[in-house]
N, CA, C and O atoms as CSV, one atom per row, in Angstrom:
chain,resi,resn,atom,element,x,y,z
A,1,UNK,N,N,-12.375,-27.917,-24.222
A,1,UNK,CA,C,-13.487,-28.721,-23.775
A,1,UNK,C,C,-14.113,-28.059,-22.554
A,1,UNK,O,O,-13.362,-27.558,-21.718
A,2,UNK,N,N,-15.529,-28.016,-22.378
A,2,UNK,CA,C,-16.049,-27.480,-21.828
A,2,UNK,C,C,-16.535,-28.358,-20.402
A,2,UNK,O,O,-16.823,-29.507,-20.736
A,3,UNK,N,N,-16.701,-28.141,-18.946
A,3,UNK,CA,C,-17.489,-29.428,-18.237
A,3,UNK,C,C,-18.822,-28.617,-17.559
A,3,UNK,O,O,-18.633,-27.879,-16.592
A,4,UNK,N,N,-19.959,-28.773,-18.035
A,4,UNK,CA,C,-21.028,-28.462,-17.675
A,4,UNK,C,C,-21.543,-28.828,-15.865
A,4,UNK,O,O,-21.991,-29.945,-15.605
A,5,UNK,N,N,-21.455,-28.155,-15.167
A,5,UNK,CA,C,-21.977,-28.665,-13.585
A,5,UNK,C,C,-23.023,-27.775,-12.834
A,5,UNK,O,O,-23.087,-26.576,-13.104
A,6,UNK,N,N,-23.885,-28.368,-11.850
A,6,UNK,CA,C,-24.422,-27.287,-10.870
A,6,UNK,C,C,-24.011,-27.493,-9.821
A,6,UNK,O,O,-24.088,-28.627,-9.346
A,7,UNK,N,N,-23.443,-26.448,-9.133
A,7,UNK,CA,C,-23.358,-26.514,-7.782
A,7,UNK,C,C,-24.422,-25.440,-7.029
A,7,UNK,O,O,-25.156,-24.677,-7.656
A,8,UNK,N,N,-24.360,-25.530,-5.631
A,8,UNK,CA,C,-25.180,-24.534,-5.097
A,8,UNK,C,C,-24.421,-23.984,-3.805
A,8,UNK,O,O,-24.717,-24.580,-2.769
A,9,UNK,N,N,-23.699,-23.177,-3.715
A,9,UNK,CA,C,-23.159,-22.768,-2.075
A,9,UNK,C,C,-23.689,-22.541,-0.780
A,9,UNK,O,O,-23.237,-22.822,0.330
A,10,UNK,N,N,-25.033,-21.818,-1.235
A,10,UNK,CA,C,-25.711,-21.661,-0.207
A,10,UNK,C,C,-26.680,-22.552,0.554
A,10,UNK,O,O,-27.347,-22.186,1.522
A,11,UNK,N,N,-26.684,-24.091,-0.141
A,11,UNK,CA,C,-27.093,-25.134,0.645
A,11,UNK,C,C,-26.145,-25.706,1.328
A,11,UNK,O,O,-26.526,-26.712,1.927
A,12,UNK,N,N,-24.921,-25.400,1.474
A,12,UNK,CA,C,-23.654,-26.090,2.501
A,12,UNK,C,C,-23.424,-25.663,2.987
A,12,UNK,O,O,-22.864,-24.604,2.703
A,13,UNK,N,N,-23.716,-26.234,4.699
A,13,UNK,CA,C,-23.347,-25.648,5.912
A,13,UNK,C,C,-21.923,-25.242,6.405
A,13,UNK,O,O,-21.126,-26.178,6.344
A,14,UNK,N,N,-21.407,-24.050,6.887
A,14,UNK,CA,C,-19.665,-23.425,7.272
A,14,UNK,C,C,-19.565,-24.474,7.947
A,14,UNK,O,O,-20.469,-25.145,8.445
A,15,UNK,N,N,-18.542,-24.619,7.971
A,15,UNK,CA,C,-17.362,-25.525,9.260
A,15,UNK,C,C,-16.592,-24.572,9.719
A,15,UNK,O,O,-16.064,-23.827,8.894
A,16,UNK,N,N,-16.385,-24.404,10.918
A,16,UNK,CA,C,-15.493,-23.604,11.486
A,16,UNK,C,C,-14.305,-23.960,11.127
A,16,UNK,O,O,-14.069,-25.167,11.157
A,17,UNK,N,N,-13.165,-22.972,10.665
A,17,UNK,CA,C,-11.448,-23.455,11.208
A,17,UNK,C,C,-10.695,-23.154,12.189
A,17,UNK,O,O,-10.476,-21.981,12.490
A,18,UNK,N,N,-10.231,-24.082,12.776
A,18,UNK,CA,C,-9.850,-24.390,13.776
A,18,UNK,C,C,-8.370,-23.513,14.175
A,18,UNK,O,O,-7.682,-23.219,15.152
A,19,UNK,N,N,-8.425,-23.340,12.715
A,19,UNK,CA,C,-6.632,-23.095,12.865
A,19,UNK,C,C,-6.801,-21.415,12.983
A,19,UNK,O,O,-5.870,-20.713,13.380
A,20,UNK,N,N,-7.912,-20.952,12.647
A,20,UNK,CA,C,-7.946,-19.543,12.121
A,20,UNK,C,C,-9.351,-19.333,12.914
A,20,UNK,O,O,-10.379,-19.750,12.380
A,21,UNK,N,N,-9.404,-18.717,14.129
A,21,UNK,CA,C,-10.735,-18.416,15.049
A,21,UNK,C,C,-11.033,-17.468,13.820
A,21,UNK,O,O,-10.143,-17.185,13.019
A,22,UNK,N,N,-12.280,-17.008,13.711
A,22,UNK,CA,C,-13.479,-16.197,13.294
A,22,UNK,C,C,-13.358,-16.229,11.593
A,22,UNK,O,O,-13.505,-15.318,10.779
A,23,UNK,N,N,-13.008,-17.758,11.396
A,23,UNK,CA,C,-12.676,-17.753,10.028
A,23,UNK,C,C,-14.329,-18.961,9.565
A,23,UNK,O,O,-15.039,-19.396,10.471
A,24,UNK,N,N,-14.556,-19.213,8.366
A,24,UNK,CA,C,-15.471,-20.691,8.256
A,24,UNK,C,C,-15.090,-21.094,6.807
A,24,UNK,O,O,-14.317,-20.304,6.265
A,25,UNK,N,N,-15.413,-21.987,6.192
A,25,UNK,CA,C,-15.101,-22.725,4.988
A,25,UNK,C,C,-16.136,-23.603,4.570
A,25,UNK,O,O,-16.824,-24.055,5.486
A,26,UNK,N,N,-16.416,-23.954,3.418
A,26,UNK,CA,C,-16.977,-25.863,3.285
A,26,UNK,C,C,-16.950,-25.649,1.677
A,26,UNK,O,O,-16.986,-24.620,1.002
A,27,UNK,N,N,-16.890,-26.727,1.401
A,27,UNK,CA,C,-16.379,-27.236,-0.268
A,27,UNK,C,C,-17.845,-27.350,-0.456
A,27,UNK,O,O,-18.734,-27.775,0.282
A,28,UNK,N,N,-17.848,-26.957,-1.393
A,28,UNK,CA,C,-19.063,-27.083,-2.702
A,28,UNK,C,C,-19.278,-28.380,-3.497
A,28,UNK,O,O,-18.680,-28.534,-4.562
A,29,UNK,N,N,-19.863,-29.041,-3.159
A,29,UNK,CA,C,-19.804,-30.567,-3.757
A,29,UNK,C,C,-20.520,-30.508,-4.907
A,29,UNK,O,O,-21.717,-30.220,-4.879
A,30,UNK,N,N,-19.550,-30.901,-6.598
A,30,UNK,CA,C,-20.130,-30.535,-8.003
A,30,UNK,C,C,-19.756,-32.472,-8.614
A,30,UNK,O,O,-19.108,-33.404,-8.137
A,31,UNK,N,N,-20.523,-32.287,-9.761
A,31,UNK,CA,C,-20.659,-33.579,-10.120
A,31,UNK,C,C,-18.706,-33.667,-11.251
A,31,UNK,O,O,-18.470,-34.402,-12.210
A,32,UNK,N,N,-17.982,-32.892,-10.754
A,32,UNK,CA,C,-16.995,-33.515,-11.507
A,32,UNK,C,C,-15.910,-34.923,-10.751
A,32,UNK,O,O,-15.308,-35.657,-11.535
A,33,UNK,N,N,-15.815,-35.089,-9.630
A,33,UNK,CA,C,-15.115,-36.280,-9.581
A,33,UNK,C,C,-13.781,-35.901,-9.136
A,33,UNK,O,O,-13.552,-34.828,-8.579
A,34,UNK,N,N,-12.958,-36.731,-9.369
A,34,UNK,CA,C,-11.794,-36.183,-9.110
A,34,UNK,C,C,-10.795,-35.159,-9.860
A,34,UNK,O,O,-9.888,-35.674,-10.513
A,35,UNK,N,N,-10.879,-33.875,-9.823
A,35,UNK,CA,C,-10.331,-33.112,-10.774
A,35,UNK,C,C,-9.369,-32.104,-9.678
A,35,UNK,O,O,-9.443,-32.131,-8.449
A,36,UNK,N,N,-8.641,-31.401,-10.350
A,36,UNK,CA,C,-7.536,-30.886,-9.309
A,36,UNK,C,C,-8.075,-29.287,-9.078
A,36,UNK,O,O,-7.192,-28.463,-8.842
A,37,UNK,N,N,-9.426,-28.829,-9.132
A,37,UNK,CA,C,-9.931,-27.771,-8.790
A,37,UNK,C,C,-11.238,-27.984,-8.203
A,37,UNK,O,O,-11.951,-28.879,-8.656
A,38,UNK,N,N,-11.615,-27.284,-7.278
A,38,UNK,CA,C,-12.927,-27.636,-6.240
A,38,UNK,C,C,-13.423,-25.929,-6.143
A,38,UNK,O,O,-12.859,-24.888,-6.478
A,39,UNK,N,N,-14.658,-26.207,-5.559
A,39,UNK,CA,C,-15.715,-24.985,-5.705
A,39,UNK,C,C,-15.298,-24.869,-3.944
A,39,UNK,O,O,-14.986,-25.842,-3.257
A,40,UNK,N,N,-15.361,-23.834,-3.589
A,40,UNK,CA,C,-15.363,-23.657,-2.054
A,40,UNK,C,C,-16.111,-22.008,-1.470
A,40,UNK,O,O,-16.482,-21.035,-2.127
A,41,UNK,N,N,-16.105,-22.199,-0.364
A,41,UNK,CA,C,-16.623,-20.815,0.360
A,41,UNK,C,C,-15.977,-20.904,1.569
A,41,UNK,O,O,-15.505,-21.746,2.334
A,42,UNK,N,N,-16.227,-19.000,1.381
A,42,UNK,CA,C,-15.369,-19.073,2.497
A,42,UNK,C,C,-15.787,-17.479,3.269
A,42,UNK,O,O,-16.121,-16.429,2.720
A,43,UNK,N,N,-15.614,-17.800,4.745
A,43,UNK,CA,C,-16.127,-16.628,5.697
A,43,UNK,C,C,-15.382,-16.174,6.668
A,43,UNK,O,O,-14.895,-16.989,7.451
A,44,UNK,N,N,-15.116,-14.685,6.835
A,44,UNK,CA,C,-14.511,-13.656,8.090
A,44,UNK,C,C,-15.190,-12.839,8.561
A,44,UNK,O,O,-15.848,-11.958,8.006
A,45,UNK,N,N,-15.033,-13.162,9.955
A,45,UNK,CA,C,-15.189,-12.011,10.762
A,45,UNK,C,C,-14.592,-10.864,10.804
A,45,UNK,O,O,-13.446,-11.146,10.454
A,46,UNK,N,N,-14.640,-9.401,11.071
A,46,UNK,CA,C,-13.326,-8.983,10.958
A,46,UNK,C,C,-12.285,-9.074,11.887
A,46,UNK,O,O,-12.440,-9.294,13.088
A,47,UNK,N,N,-10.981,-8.861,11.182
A,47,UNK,CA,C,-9.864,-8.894,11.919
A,47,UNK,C,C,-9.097,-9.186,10.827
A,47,UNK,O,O,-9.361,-9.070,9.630
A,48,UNK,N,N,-7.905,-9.663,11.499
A,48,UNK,CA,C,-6.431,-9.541,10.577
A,48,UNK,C,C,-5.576,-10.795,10.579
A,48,UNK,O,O,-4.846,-11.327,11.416
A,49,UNK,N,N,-6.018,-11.133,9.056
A,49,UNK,CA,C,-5.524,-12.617,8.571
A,49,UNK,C,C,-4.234,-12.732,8.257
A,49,UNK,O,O,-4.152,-12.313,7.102
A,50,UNK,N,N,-3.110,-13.083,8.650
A,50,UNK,CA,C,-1.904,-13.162,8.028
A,50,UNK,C,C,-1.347,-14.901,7.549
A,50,UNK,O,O,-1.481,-15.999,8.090
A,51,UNK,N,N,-0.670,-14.416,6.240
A,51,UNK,CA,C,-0.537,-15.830,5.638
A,51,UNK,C,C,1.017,-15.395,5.605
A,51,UNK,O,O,1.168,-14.666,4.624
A,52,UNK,N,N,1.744,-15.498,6.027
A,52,UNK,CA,C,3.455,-15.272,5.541
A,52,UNK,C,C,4.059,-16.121,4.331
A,52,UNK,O,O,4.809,-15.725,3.438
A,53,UNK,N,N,3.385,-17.747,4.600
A,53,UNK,CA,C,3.956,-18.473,3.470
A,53,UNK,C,C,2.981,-18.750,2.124
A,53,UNK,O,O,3.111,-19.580,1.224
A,54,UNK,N,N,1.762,-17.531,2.391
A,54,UNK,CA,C,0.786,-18.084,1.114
A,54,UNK,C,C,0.017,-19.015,1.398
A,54,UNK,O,O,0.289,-19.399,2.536
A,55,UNK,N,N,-1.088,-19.780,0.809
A,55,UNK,CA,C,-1.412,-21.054,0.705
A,55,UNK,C,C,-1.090,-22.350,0.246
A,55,UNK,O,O,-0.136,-22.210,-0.520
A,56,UNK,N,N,-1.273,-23.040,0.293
A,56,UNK,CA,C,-0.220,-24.374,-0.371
A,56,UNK,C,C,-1.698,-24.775,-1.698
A,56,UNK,O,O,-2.042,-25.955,-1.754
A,57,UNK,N,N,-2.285,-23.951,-2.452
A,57,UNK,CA,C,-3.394,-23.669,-3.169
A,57,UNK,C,C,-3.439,-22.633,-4.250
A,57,UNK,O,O,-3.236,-21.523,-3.757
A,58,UNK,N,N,-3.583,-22.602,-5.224
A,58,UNK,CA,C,-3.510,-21.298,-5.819
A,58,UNK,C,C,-5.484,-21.111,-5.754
A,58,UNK,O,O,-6.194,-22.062,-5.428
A,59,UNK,N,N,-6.154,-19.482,-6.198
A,59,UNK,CA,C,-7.524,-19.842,-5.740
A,59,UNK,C,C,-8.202,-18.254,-6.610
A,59,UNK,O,O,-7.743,-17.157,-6.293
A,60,UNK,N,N,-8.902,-18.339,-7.291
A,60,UNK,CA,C,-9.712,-17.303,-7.620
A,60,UNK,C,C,-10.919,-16.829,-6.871
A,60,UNK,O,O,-11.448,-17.906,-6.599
A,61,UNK,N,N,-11.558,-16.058,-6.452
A,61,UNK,CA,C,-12.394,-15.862,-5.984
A,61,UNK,C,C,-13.047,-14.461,-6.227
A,61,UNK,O,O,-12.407,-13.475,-6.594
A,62,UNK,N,N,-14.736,-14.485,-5.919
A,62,UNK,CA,C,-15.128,-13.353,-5.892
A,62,UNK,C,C,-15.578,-13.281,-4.841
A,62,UNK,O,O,-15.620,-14.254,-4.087
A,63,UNK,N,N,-16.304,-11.388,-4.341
A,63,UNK,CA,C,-16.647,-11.058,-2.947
A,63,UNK,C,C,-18.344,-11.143,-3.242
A,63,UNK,O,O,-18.683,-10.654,-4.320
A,64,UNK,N,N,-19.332,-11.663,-2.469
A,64,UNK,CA,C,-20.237,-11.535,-2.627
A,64,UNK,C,C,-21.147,-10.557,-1.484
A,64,UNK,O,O,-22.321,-10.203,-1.593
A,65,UNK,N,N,-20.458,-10.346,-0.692
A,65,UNK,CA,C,-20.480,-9.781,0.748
A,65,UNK,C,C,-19.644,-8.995,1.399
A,65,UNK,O,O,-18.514,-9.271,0.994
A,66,UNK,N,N,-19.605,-8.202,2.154
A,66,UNK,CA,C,-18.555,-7.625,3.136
A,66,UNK,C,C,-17.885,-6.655,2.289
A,66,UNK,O,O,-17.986,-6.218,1.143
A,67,UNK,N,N,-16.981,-6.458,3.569
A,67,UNK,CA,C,-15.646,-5.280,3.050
A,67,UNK,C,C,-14.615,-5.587,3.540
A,67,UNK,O,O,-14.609,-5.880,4.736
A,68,UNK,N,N,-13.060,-5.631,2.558
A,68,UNK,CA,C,-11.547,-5.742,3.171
A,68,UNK,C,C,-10.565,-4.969,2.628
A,68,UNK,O,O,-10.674,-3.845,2.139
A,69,UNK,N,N,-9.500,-5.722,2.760
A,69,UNK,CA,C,-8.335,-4.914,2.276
A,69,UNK,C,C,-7.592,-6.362,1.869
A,69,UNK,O,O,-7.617,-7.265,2.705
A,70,UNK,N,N,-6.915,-6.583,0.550
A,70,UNK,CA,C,-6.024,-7.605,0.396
A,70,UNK,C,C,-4.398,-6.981,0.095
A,70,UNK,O,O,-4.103,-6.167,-0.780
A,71,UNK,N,N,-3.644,-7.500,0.899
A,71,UNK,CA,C,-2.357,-6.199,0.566
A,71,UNK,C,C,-1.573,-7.990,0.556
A,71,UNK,O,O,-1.696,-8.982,1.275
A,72,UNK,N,N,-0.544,-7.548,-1.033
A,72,UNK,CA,C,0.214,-9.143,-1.296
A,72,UNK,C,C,1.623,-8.175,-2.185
A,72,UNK,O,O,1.431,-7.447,-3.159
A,73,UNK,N,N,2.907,-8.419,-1.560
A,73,UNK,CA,C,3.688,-8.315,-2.568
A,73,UNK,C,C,4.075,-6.668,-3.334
A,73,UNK,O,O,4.664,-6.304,-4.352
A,74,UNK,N,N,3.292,-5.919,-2.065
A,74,UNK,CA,C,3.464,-4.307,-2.775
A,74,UNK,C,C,1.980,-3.634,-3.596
A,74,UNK,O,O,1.819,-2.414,-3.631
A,75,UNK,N,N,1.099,-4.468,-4.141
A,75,UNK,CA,C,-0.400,-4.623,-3.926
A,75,UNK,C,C,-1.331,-4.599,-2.980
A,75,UNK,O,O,-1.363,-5.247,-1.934
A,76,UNK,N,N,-2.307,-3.595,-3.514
A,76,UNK,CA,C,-3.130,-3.738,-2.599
A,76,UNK,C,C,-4.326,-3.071,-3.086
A,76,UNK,O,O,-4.465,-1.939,-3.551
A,77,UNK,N,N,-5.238,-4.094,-2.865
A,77,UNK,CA,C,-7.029,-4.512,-3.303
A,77,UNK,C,C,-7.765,-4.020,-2.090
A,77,UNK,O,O,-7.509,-4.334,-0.928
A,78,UNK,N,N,-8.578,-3.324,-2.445
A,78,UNK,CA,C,-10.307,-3.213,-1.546
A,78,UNK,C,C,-10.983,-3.765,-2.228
A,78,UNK,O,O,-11.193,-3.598,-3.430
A,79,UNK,N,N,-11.670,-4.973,-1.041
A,79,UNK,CA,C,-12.767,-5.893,-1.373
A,79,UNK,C,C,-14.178,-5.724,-0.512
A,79,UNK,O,O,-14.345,-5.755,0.707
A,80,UNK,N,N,-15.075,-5.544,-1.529
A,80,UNK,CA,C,-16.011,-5.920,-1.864
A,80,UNK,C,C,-16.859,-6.798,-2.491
A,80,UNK,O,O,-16.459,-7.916,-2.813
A,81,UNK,N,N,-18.182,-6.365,-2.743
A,81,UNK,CA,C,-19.153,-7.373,-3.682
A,81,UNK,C,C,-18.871,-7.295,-4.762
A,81,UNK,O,O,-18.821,-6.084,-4.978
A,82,UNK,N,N,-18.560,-7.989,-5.946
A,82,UNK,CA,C,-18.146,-7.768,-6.886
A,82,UNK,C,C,-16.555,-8.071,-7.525
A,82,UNK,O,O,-16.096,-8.541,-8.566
A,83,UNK,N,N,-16.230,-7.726,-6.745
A,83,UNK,CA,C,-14.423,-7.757,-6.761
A,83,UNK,C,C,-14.032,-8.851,-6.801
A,83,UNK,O,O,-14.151,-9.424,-5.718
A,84,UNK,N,N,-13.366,-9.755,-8.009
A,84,UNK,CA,C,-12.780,-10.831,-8.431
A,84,UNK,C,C,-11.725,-10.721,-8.240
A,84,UNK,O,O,-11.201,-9.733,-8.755
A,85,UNK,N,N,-10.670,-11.832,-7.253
A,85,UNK,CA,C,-9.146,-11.782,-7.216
A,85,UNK,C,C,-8.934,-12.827,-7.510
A,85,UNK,O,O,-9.847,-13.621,-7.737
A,86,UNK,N,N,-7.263,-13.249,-7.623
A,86,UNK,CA,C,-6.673,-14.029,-8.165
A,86,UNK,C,C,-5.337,-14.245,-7.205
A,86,UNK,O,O,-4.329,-13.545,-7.308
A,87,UNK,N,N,-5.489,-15.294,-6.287
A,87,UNK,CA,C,-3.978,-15.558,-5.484
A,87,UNK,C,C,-3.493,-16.957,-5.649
A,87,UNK,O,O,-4.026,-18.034,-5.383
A,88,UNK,N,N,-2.088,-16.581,-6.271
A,88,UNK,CA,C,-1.632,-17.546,-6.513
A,88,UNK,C,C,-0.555,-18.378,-5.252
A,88,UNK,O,O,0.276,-17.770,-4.578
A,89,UNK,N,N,-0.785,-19.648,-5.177
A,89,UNK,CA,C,-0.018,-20.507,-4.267
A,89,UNK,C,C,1.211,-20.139,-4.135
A,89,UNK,O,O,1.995,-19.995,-5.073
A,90,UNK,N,N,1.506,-19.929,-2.720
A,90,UNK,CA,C,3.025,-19.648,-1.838
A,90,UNK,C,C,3.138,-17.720,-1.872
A,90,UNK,O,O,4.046,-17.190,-1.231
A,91,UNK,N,N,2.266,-16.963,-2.566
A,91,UNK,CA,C,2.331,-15.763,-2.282
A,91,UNK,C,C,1.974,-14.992,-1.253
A,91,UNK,O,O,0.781,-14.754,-1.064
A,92,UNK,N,N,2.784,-14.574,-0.574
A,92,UNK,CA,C,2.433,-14.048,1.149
A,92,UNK,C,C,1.087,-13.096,1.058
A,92,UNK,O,O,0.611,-12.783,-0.033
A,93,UNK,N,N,0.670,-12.781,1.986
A,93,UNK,CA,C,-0.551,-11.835,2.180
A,93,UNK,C,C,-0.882,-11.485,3.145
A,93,UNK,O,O,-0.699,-12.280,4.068
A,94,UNK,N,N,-1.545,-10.126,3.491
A,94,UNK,CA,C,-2.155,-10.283,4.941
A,94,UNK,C,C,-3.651,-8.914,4.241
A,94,UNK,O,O,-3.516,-7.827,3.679
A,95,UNK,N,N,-5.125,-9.826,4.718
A,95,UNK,CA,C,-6.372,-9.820,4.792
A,95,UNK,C,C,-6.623,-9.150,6.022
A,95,UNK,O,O,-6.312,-9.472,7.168
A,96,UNK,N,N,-7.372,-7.951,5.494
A,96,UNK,CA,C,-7.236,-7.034,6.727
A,96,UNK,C,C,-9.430,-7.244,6.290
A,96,UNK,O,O,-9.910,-7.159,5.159
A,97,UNK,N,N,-10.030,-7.442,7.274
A,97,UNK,CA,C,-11.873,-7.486,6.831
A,97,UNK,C,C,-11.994,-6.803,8.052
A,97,UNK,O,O,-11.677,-6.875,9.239
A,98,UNK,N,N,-12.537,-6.174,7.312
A,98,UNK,CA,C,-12.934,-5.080,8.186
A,98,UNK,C,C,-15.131,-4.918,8.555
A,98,UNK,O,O,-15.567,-4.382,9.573
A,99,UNK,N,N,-16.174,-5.611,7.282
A,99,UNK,CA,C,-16.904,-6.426,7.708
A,99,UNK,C,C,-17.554,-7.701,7.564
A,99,UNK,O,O,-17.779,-7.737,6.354
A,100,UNK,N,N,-18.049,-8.907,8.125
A,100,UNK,CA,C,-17.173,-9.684,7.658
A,100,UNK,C,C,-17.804,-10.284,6.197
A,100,UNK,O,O,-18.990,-10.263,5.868
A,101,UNK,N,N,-17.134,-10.600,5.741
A,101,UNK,CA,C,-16.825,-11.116,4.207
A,101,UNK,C,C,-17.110,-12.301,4.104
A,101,UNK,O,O,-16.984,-13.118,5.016
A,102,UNK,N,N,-17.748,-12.667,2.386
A,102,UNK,CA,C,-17.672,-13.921,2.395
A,102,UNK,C,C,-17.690,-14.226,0.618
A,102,UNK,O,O,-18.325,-13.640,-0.259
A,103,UNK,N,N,-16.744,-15.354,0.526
A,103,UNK,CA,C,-16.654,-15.020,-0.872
A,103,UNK,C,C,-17.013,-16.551,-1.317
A,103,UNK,O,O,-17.270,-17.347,-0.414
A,104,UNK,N,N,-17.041,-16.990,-2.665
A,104,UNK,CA,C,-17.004,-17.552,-3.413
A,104,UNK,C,C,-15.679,-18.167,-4.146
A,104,UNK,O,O,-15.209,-17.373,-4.960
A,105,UNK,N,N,-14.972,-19.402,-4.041
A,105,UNK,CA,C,-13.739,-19.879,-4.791
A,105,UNK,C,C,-13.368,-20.641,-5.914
A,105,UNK,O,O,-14.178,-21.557,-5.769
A,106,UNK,N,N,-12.771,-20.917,-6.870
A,106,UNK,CA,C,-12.660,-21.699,-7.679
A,106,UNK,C,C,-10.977,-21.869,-7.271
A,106,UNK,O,O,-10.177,-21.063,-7.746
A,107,UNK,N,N,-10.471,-23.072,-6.280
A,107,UNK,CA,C,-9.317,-23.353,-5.930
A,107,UNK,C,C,-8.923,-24.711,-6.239
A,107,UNK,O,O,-9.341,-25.861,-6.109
A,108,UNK,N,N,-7.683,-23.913,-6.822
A,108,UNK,CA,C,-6.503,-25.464,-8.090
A,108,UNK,C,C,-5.899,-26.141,-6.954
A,108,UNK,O,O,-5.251,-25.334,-6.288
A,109,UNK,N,N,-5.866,-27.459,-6.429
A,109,UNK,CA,C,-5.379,-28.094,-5.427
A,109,UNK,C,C,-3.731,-28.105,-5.957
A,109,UNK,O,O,-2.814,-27.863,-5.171
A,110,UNK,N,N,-3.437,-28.523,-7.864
A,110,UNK,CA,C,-2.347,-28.882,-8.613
A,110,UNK,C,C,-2.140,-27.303,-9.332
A,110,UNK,O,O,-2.842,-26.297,-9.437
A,111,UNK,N,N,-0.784,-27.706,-9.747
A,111,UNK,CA,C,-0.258,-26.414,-10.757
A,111,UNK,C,C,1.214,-27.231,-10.748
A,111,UNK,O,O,2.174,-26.779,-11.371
């Protein structure tokens, strides 16, 4: 089954995070309701993101902007525009952006 929606990213204003200086975020508000995956964005400055315990999220995303480095597990991605990844919840990482980046998400709250 298919669910037909529009969203638009670039009409929703960043929110800073608090927890993560030179980081920004804001959810993409789509006409599905309560479902256990949400549209999001997301922005870095550069510098050096470390996640030790992963996200409590699993999250696809593409780069629409910028340049990084994603190193997870013995892997390791250069990101760019274009470049679709795939991180799955509780997998460590450390996000090296080098300028800053900003991507596009499709993130599973459930699994």
């Amino acid at each position: 089954m298919t669910h037909k929606f529009e969203a638009s990213a670039a009409s929703v204003p960043w929110e800073p995070i608090a927890q993560a200086p030179g980081t920004s975020r804001a959810t993409v508000p789509t006409d599905r309701g309560r479902e256990p995956y949400r549209l999001a964005k997301w922005k870095a400055e550069p510098g050096t993101y470390v996640r030790p315990d992963g996200m409590t999220w699993s999250e696809s995303f593409v780069v629409y902007k910028g340049r990084g480095r994603l190193r997870t597990q013995g892997e390791t991605v250069d990101l760019s525009p274009g470049v679709v990844i795939d991180v799955r919840k509780g997998v460590p990482y450390v996000l090296e952006i080098f300028e800053t980046l900003e991507k596009v998400a499709v993130v599973t709250l459930e699994t």
